[in-house]
N, C-alpha and C positions, 0 to 999 in steps of 0.2 A: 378481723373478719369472723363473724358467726363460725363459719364450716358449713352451711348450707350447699356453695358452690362446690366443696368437696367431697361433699355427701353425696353431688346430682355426679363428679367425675366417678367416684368409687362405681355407682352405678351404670353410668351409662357411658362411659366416655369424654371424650372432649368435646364440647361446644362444637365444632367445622363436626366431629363427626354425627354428630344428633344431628344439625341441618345437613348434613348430604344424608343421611341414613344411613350411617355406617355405625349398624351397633356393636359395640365391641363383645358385646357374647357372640357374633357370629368367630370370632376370632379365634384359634386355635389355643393357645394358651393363656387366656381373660379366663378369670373365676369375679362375679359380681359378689363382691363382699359385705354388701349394704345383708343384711338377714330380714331386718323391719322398721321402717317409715311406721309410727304411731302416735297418738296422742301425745302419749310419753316425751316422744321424740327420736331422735333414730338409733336404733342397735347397726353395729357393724364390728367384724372381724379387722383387727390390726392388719395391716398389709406387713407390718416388721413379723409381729411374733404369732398372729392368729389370733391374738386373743380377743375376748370379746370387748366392746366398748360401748356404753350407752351414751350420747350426745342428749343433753333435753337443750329445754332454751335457759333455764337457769347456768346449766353449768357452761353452756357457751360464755354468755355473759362472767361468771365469774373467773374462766378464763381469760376472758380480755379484758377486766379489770386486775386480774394477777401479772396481765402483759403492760401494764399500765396506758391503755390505749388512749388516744383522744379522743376518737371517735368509737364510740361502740355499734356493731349492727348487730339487731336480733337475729336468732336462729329464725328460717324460712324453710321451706320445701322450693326447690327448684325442678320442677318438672320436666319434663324431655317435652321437644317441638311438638310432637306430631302424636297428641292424648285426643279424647274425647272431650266435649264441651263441660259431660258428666264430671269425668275424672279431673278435669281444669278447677272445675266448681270446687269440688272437693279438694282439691290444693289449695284454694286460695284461702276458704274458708281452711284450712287447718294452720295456713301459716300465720290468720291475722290470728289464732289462738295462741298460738305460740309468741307474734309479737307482742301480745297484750301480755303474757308470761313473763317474758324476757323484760319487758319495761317494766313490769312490775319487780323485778328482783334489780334492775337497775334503780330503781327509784331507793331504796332500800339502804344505800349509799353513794351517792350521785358523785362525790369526789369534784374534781374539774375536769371530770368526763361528759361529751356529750352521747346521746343516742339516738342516731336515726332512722327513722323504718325504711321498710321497704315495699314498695307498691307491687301490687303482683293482678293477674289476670291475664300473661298470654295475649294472645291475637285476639283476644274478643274486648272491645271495646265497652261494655257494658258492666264488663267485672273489672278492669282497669280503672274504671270510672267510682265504683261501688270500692272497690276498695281505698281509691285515694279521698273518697269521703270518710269512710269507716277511719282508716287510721290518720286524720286528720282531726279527725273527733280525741284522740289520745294523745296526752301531753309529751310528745315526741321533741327533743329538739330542733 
């Protein structure tokens, strides 16, 4: 697994509670440990020790070639349900940068690993569509 999915729990909670709207910063003792979503990739605070940790999509990928995966997925941004068309936009488009990153460092030593992407767009059918063209154009397994 990229860490992507873990990236969107640090931040927002669990899946049931993003679609019912239970954001867990309303929750008394929840601290969002994510610091910053960026180009880069994401900073966040250890939930063990605090400390800091930067995720990109390369070092996703080379830790799940260090886990010696079959399957590899690239780092992605998973966004909460209920963003703006805007801010969807802006996810999608950061994640196929980061796919196209992450396959690029996978290509680098392919092993008898494969890598598959990951399609993204949200409820809007028009960025689902634009994306499963885009990273269909990349030599994705």
């Amino acid at each position: 697994d990229s860490g992507g999915f873990q990236v969107f729990s640090l931040a927002y909670g669990s899946v049931e509670d993003e679609l019912n709207m239970k954001s867990r910063a309303k929750r008394e003792n929840w601290t969002n440990t994510v610091e910053k979503i960026s180009e880069e990739g994401c900073r966040f605070r250890s939930y063990r020790d605090g400390s800091k940790v930067l995720l990109t999509p390369e070092s996703s990928v080379q830790a799940q070639k260090a886990y010696r995966s079959d399957i590899i997925v690239p780092l992605d941004e998973l966004p909460p349900y209920h963003i703006s068309e805007e801010r969807l936009t802006h996810s999608v488009f950061l994640s196929h940068r980061w796919e196209a990153r992450s396959l690029k460092e996978h290509l680098k030593d392919v092993r008898q690993q494969a890598m598959y992407c990951v399609v993204h767009g949200g409820v809007s059918e028009a960025l689902r569509a634009h994306s499963a063209a885009y990273l269909s154009s990349l030599p994705f397994d």
